[in-house]
VOBA-1610 file (N, C-alpha, C; in pm, whole numbers, padded with zeros to 5 digits, always signed):
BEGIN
Unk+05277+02098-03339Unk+05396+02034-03284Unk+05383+01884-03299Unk+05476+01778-03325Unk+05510+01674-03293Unk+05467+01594-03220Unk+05391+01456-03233Unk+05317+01397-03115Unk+05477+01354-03047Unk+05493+01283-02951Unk+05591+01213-02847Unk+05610+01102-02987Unk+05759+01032-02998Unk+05730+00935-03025Unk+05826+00813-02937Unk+05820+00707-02952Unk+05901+00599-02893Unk+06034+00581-03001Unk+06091+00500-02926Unk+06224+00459-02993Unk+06259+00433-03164Unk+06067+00383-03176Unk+06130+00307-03333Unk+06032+00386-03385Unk+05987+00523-03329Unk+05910+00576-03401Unk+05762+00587-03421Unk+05707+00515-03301Unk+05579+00460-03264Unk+05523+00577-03234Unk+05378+00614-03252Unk+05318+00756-03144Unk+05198+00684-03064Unk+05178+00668-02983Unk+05090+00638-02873Unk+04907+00689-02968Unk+04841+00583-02930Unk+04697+00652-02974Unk+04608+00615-02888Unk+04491+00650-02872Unk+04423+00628-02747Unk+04289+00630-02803Unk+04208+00497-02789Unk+04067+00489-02783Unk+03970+00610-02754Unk+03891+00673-02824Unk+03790+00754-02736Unk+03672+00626-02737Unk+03631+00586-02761Unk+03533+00476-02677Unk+03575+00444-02553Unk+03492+00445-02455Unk+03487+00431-02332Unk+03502+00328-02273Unk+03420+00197-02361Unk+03423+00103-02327Unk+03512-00031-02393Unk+03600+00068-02462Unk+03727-00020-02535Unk+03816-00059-02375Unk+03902-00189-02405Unk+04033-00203-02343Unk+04086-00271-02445Unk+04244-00239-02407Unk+04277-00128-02318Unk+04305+00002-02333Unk+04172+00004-02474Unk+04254+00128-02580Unk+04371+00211-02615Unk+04458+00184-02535Unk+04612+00230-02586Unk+04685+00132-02695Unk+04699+00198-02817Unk+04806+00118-02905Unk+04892+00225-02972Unk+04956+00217-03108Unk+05051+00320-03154Unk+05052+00270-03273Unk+05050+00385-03376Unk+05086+00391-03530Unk+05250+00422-03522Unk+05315+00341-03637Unk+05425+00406-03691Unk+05413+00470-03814Unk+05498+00431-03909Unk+05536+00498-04041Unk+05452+00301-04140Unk+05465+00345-04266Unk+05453+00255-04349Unk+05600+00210-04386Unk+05580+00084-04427Unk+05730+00031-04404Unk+05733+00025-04517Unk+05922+00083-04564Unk+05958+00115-04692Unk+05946+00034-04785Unk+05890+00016-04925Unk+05913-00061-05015Unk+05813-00165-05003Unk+05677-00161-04917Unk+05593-00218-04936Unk+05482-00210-05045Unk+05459-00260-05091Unk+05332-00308-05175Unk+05216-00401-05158Unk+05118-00358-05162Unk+04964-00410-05127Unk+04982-00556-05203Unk+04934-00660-05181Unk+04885-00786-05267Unk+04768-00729-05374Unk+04787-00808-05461Unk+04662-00790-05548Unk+04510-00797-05529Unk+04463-00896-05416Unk+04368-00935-05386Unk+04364-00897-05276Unk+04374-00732-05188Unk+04329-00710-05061Unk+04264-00556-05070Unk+04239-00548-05197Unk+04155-00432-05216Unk+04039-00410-05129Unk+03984-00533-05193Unk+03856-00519-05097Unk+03830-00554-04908Unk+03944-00568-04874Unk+03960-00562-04716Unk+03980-00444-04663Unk+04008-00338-04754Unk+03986-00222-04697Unk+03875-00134-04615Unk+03890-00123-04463Unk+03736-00034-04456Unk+03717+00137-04518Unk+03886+00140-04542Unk+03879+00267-04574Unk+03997+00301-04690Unk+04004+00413-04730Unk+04188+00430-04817Unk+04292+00436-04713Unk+04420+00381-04756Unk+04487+00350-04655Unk+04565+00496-04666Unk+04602+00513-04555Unk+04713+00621-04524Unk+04650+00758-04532Unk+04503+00800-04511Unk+04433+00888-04518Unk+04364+00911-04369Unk+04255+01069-04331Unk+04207+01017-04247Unk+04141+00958-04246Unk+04155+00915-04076Unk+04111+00807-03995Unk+04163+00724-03942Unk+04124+00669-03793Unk+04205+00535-03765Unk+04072+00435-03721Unk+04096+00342-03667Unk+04005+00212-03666Unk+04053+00165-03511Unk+04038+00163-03395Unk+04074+00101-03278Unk+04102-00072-03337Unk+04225-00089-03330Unk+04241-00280-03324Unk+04171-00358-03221Unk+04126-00328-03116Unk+04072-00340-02972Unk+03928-00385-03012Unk+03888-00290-03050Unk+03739-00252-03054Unk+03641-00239-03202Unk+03733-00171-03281Unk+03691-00167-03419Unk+03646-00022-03438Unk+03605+00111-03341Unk+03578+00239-03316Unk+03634+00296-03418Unk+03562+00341-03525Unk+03682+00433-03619Unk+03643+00584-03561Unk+03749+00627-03600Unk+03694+00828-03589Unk+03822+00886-03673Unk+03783+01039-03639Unk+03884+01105-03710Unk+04043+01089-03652Unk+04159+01117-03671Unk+04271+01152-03647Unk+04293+01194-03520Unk+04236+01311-03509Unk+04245+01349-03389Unk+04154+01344-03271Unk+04055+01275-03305Unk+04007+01194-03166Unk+04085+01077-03128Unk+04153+01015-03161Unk+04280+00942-03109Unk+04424+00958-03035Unk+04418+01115-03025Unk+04543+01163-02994Unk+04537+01113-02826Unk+04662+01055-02777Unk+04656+00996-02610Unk+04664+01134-02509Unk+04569+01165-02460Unk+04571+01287-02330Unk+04684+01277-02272Unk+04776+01238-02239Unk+04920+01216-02222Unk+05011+01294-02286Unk+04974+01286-02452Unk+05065+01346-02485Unk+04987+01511-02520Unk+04905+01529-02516Unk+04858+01678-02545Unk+04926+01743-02366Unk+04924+01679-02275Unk+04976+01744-02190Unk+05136+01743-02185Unk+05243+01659-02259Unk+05368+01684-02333Unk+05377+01785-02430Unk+05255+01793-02505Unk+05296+01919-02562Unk+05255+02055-02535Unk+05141+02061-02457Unk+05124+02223-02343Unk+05237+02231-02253Unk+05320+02086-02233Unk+05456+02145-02145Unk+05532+02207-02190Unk+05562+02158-02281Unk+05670+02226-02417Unk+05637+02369-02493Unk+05542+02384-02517Unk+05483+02486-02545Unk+05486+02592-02441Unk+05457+02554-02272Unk+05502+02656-02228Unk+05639+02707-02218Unk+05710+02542-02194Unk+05873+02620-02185Unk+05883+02661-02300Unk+05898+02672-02461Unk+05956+02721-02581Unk+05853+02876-02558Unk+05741+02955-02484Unk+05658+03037-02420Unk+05754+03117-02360Unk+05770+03053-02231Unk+05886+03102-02137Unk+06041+03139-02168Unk+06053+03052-02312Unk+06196+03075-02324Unk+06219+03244-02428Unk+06137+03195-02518Unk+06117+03317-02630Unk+06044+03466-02543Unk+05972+03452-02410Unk+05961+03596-02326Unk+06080+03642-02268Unk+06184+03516-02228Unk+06302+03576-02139Unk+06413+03625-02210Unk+06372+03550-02388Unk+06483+03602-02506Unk+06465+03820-02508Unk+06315+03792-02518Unk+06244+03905-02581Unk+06286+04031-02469Unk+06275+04014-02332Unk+06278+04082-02263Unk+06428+04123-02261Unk+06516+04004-02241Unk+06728+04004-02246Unk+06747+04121-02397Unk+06675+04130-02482Unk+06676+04242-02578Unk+06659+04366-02573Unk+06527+04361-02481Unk+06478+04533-02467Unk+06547+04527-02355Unk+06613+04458-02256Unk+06700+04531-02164Unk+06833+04554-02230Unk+06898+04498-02312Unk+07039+04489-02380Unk+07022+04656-02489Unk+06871+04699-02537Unk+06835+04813-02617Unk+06875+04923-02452Unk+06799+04873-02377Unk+06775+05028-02297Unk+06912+05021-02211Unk+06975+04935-02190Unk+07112+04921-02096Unk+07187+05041-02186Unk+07202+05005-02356Unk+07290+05072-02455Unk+07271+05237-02465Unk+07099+05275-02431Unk+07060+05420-02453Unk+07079+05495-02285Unk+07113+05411-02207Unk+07132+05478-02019Unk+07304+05545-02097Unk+07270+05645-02039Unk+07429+05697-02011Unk+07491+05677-01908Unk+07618+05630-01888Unk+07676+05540-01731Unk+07722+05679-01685Unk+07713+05810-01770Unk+07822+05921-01693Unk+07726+06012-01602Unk+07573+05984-01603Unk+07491+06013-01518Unk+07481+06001-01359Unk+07445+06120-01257Unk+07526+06107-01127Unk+07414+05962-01077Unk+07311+05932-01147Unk+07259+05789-01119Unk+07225+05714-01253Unk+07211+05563-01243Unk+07205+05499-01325Unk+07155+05426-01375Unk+07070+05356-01493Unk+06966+05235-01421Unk+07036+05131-01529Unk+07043+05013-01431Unk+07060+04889-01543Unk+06975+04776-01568Unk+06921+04724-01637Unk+06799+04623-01630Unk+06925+04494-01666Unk+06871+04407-01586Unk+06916+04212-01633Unk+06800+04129-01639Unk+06809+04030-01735Unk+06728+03961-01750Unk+06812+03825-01743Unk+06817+03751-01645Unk+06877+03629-01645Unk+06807+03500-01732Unk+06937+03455-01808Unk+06855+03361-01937Unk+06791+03233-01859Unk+06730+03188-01967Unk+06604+03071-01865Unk+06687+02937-01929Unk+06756+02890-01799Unk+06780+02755-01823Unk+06780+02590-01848Unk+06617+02616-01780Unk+06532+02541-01775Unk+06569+02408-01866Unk+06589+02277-01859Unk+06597+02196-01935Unk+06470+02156-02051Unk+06503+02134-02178Unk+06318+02143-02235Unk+06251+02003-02199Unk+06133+02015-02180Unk+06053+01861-02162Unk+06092+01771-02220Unk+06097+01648-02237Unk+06096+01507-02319Unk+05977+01431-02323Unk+05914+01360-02377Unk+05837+01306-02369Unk+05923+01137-02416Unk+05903+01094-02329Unk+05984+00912-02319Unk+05836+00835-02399Unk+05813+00826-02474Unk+05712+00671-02533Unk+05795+00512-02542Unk+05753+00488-02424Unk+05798+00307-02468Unk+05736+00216-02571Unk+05821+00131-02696Unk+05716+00117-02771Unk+05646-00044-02690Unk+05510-00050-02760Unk+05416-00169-02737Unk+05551-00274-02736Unk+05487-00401-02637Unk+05528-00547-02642Unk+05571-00558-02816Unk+05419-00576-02852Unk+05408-00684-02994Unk+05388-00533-03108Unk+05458-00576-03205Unk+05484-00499-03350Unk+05484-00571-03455Unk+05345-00501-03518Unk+05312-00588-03665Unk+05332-00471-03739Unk+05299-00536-03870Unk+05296-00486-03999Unk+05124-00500-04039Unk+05054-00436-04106Unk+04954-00469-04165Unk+05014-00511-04304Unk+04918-00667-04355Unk+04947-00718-04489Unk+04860-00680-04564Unk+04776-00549-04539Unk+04698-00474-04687Unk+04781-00318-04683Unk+04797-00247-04625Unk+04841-00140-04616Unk+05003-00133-04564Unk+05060-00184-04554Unk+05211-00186-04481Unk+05211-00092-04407Unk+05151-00059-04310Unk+05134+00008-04175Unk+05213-00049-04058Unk+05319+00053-04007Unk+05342-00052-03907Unk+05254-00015-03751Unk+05240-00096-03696Unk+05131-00070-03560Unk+05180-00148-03441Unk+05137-00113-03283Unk+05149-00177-03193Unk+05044-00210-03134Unk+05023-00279-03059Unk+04915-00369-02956Unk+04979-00428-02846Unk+04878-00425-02720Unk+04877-00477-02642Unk+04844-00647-02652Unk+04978-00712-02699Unk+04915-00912-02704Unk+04840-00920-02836Unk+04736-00859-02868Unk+04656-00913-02983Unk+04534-00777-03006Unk+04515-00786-03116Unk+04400-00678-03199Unk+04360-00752-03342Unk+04228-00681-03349Unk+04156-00740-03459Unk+04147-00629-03551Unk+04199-00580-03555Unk+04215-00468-03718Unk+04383-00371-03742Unk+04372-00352-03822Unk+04485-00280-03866Unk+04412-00138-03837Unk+04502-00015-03758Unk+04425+00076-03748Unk+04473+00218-03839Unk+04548+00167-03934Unk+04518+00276-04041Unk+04395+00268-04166Unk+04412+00133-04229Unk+04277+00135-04338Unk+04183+00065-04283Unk+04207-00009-04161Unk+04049-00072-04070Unk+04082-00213-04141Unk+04130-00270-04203Unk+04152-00408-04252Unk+04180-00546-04143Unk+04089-00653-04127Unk+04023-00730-04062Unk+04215-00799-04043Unk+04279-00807-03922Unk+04411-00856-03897Unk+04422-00974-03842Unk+04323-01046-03801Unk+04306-01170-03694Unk+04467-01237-03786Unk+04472-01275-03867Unk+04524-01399-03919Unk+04670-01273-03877Unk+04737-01204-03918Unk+04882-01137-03864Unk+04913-01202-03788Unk+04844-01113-03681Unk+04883-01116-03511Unk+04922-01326-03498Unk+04804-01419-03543Unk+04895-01529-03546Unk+04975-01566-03605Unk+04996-01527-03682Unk+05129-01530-03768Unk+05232-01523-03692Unk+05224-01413-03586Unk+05357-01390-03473Unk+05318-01441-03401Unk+05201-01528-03306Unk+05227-01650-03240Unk+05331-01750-03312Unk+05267-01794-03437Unk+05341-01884-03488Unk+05549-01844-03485Unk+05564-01753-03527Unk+05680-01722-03519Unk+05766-01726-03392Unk+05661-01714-03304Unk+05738-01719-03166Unk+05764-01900-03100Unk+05620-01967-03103Unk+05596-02084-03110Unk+05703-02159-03195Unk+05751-02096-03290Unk+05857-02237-03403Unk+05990-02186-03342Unk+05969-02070-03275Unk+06148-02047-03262Unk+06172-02096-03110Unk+05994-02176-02996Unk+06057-02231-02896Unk+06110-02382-02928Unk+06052-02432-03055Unk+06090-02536-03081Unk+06195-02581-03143Unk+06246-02446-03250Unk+06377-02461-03262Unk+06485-02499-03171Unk+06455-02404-03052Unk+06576-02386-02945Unk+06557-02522-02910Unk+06445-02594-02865Unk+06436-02734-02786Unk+06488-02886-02880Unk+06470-02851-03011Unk+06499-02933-03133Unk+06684-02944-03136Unk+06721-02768-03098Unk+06880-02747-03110Unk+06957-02801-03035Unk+06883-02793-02893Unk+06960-02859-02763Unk+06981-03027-02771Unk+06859-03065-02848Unk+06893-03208-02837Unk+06980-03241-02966Unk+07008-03129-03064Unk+07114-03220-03125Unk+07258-03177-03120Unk+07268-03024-02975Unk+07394-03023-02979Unk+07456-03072-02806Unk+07345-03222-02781Unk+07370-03293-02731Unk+07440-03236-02541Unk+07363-03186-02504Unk+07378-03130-02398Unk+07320-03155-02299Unk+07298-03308-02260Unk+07248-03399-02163Unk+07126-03310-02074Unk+07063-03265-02129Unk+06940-03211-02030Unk+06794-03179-02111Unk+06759-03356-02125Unk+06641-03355-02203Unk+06558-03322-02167Unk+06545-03303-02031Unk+06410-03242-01976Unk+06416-03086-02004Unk+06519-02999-01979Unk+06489-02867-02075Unk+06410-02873-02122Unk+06473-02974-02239Unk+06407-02928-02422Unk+06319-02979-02441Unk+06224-03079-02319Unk+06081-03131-02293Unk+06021-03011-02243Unk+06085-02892-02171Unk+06031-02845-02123Unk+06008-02729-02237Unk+06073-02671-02274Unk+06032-02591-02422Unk+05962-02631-02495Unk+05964-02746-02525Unk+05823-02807-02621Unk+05692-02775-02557Unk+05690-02805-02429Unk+05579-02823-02332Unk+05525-02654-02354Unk+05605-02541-02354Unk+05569-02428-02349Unk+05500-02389-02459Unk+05587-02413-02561Unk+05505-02423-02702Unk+05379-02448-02729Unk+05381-02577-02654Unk+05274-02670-02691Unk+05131-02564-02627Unk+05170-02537-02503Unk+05080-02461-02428Unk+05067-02334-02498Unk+05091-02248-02578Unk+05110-02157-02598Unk+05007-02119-02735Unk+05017-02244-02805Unk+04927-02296-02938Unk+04788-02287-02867Unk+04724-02342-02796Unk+04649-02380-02685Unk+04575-02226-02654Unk+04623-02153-02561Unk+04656-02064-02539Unk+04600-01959-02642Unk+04687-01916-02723Unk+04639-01826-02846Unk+04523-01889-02901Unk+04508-02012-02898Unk+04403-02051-02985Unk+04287-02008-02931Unk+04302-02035-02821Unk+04145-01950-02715Unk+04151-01831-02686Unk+04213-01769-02719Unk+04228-01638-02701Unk+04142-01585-02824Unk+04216-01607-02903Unk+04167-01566-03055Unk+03987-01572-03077Unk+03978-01691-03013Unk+03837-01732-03047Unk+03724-01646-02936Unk+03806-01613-02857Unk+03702-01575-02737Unk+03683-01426-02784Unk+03831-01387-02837Unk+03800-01232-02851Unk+03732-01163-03015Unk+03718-01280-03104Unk+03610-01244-03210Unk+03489-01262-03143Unk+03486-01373-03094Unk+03350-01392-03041Unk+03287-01255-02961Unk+03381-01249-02851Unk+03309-01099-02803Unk+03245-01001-02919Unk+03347-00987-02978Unk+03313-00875-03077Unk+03264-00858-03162Unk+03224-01013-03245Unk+03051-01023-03327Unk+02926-01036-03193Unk+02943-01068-03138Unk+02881-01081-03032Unk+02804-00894-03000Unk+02920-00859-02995Unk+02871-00681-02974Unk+02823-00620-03068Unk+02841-00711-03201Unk+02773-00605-03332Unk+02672-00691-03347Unk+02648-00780-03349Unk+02537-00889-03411Unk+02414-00863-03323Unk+02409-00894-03213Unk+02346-00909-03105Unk+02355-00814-02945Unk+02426-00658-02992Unk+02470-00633-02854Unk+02378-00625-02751Unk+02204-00651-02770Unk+02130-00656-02655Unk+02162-00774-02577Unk+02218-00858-02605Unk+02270-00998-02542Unk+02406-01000-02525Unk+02478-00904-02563Unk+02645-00910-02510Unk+02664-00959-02365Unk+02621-00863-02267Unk+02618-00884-02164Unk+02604-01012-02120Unk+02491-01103-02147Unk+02506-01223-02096Unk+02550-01303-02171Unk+02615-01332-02277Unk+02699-01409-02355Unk+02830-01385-02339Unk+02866-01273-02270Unk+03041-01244-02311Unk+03077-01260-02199Unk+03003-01203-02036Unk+03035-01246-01941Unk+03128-01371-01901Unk+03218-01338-01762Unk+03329-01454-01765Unk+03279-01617-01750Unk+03126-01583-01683Unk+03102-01700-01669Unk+03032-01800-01747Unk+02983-01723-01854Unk+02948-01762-02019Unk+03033-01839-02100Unk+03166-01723-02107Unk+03283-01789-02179Unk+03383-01895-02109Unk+03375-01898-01979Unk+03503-01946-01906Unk+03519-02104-01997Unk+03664-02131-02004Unk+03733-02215-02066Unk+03636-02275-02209Unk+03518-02241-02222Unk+03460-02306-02323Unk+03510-02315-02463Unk+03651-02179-02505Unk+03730-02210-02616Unk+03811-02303-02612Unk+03817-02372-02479Unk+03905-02476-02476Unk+03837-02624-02514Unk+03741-02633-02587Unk+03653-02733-02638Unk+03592-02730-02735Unk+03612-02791-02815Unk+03554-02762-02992Unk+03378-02791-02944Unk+03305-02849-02892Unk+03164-02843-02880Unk+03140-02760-02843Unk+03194-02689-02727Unk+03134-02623-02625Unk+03162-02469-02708Unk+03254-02432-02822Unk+03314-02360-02902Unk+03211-02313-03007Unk+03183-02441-03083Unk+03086-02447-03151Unk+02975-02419-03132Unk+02932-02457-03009Unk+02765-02451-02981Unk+02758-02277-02932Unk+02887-02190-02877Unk+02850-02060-02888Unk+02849-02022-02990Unk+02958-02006-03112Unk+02912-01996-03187Unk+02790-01981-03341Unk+02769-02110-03315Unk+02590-02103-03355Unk+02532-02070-03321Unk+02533-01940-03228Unk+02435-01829-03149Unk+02464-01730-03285Unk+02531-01768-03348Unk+02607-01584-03448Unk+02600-01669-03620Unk+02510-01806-03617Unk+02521-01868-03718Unk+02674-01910-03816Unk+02774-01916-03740Unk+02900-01959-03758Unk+02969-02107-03686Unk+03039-02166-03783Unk+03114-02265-03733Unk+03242-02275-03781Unk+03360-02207-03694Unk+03437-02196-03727Unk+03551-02348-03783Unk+03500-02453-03736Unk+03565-02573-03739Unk+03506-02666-03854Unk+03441-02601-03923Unk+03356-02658-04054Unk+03488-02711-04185Unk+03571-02641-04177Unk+03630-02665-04317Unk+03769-02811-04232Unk+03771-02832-04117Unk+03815-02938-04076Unk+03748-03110-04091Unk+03880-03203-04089Unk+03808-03300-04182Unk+03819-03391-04036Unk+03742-03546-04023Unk+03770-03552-03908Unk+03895-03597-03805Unk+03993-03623-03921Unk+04114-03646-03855Unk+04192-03528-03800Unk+04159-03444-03847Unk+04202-03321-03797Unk+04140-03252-03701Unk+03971-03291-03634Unk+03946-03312-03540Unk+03969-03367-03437Unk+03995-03489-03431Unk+04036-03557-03354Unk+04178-03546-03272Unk+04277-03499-03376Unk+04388-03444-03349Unk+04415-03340-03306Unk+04298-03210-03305Unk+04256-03113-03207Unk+04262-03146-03079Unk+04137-03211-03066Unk+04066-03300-02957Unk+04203-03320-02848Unk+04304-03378-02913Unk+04373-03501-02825Unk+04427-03389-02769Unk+04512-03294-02877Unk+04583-03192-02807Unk+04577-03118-02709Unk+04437-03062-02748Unk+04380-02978-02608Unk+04359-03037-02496Unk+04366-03198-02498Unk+04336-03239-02371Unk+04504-03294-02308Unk+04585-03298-02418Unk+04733-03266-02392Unk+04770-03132-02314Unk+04720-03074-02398Unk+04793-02933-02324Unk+04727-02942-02140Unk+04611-02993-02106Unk+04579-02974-01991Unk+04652-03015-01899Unk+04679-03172-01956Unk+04813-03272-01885Unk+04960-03200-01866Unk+04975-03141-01979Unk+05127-03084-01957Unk+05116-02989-01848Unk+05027-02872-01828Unk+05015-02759-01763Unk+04957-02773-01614Unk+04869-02918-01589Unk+04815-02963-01473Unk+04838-03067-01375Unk+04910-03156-01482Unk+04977-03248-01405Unk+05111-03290-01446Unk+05207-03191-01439Unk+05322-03204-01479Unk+05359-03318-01593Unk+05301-03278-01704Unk+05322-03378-01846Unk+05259-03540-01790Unk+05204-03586-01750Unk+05191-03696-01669Unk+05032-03714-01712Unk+05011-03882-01820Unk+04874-03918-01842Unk+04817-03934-01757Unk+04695-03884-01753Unk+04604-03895-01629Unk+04457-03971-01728Unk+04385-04032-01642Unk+04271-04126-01693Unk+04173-04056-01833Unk+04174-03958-01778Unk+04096-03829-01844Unk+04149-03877-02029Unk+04301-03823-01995Unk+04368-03863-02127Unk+04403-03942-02232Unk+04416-04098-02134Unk+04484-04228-02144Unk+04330-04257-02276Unk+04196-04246-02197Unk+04077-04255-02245Unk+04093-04201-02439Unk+04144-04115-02453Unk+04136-04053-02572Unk+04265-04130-02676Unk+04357-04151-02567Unk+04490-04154-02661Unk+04570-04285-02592Unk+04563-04395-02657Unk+04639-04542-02579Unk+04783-04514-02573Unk+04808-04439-02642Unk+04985-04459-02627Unk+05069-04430-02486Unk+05007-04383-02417Unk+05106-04401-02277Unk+04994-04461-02186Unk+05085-04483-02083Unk+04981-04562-01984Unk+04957-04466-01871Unk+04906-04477-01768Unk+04886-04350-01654Unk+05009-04334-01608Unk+05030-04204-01529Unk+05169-04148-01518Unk+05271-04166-01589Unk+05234-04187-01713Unk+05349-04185-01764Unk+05395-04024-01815Unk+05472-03971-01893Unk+05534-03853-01950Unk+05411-03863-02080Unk+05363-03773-02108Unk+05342-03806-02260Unk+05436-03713-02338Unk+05407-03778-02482Unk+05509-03735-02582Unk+05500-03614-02646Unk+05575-03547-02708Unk+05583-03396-02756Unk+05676-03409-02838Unk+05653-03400-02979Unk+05687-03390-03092Unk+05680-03279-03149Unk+05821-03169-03211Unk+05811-03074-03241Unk+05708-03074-03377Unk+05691-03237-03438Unk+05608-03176-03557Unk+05471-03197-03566Unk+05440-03248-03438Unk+05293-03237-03402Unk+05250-03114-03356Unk+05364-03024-03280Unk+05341-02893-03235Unk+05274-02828-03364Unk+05355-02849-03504Unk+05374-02724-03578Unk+05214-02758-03665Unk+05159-02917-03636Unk+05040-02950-03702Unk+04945-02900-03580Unk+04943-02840-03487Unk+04870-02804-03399Unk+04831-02674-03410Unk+04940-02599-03451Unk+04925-02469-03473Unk+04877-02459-03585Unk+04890-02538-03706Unk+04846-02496-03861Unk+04616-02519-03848Unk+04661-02608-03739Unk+04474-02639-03746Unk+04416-02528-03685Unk+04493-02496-03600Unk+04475-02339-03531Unk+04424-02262-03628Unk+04528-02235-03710Unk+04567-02131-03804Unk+04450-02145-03888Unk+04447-02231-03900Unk+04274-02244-04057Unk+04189-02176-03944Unk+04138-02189-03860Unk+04029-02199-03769Unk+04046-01994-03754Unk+04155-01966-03689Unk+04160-01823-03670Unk+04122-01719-03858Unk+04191-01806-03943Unk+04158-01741-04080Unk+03994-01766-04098Unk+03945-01849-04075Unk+03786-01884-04085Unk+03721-01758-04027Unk+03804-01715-03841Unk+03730-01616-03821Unk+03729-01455-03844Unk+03882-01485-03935Unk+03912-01349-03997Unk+03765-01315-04096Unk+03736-01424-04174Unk+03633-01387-04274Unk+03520-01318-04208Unk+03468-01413-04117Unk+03380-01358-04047Unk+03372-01196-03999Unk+03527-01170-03968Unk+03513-01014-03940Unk+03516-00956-04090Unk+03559-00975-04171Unk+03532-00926-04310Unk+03412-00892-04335Unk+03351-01014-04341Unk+03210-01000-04361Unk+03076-00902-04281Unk+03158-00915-04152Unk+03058-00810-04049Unk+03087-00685-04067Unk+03229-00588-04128Unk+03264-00459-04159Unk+03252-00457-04323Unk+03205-00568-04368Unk+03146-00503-04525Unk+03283-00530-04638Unk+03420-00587-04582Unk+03512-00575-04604Unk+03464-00726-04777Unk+03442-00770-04745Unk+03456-00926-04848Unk+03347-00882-04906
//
C-alpha cells in the first residue's frame, strides 16, 4: 500500500538512528526535466534514485525501508483493517443474499439472514509538508527538512551550499521589500530600516548555524571520542559568532574555513558581526564596543544598513559555507 503523502506529494521519513534530531524529513518525486551538471558525478555517495536513503540530519544511510515513519505503518494497519472489515461484511451480504434466495418464504417458518453494510468512513492519513523545500543540485530530488540538512537524502550528495542558497533567497527578497518601500515613497523609513535590520540578522544567523552544525558533524566522524566535549553547548556557545574563536575550533579537525578570504573581506566580516550584535542588542544604536571597529557613527547613533552591504555579507558567508561543503565531500569520499 501507499505511504501517506502531504499536499505536494512529500512522504514523511524517519531516522532509525537514535541519536539523530530531529530525524523527521520527507522525499518527494524528482523534478521533471531535470538534468545532473556535468561535474557532480563524483558527489555522489551512491546512484541516485535507487536503494537507499542518507538522513540530511545526520548522514545515517540504510535501506528504504528502515526509514519508513512508525506513524505511517500505523496509517496503513488502519486502512488495512478497514479495507479487512469492509471486504468480510461484502463477503458475508453475499452468502446471506445466496441463502436468503434458496429459504423458501412459503415455509410455515422462515429464516432470513442481514448483513448490514459497513459504513465506516476509510482512514486518511493528513501529512503536512516540511517548512523548507529543496531540490537536490546532483540528483533533482525533491526533499524536506526541518530549517537546514547536510545531505541530499536520495544519492547522499554533500547539500550545505543549497539549503543557503534559500537563505539567500529569502534574505534578498527582505531587502527587496525594504529597497521597494523606500522608493514607492511611503513615509515610514523606519519599516524599511527595520527589514534591512532583519536581513541583516538573519545572514548572521545562518552563518552560525551552518558552521556549528558541520562542525558537530566532522566532529562526530573525525574524532567522536571527543564529540562530547567539543560539541557540548558550552564548547560551542556563540563562538561561530567570531572568526578566531571559529577558527581556532576548527583547527581541532585541521580546517580553516576562512582561508580563501582576503583581508578586506575579513575585516568586513568582522565589522558586520559586530553590527549585527548592535542591531539585535541595542536597538541599531553604536555602542563603544562598535564605534572602536568602525568610525563612521558616533555613540548612539543609528548605524547604517545598506541593502548592498547586506548582499556582500551574505556572498562572504556563502564562500565560507561552500569551503565547508568540501569538507563534507571529502569526509564521505565524495571529491
Amino acid at each position: 500500500m501507499p505511504l501517506p503523502k502531504s499536499a505536494s506529494g512529500m512522504v514523511n521519513q524517519h531516522c532509525p538512528n537514535e541519536d539523530c534530531a530531529p530525524r523527521v524529513f520527507q522525499l518527494g518525486d524528482v523534478v521533471e526535466g531535470f538534468s545532473p551538471p556535468d561535474n557532480t558525478d563524483t558527489y555522489y555517495r551512491r546512484e541516485p534514485h535507487t536503494n537507499g536513503v542518507t538522513c540530511p540530519y545526520c548522514g545515517h544511510d540504510d535501506d528504504d525501508q528502515e526509514f519508513i515513519h512508525p506513524e505511517d505503518i500505523k496509517a496503513i494497519e488502519k486502512e488495512l483493517f478497514w479495507a479487512a472489515k469492509k471486504d468480510i461484511r461484502d463477503i458475508l451480504g453475499e452468502m446471506a443474499s445466496d441463502f436468503n434466495r434458496k429459504t423458501s418464504r412459503n415455509d410455515l417458518f422462515s429464516i432470513n439472514l442481514d448483513v448490514s453494510p459497513d459504513r465506516s468512513p476509510r482512514p486518511v492519513a493528513y501529512r503536512r509538508d516540511l517548512l523548507r523545500g529543496l531540490t537536490c543540485n546532483c540528483c533533482g530530488r525533491a526533499y524536506g527538512v526541518y530549517a537546514i540538512g547536510l545531505f541530499c537524502p536520495d544519492c547522499g550528495s554533500p547539500n550545505l551550499a543549497v539549503h543557503f542558497s534559500r537563505e539567500l533567497e529569502l534574505i534578498n527578497r527582505q531587502i527587496d521589500m525594504a529597497e521597494q518601500m523606500k522608493r514607492d515613497d511611503t513615509n515610514d523609513e523606519e519599516l524599511a530600516y527595520r527589514l534591512l535590520g532583519n536581513a541583516h540578522e538573519d545572514v548572521l544567523t545562518a552563518f552560525e548555524t551552518y558552521q556549528k552544525t558541520t562542525y558537530r558533524y566532522l566532529v562526530h566522524k573525525r574524532i567522536p571520542e571527543q564529540a562530547e566535549a567539543l560539541c557540548n553547548k558550552k564548547a560551542t556557545a556563540n563562538r561561530f559568532q567570531n572568526i578566531e574563536k571559529s577558527r581556532k575550533l576548527y583547527a581541532g579537525l585541521g580546517i580553516d574555513p576562512f582561508e580563501a578570504l582576503d583581508e578586506d573581506d575579513l575585516k568586513f566580516l568582522r565589522l558586520n558581526i559586530e553590527k549585527r550584535h548592535v542591531i539585535g542588542h541595542n536597538l541599531s544604536m553604536a555602542d563603544e564596543s562598535y564605534i572602536k571597529n568602525n568610525q563612521s557613527e558616533l555613540e548612539g547613533e543609528t548605524v547604517h544598513l545598506m541593502g548592498e552591504d547586506i548582499h556582500r555579507f551574505v556572498g562572504i558567508s556563502a564562500m565560507i559555507v561552500r569551503r565547508l561543503e568540501v569538507e563534507l565531500r571529502i569526509q564521505d569520499g565524495c571529491q
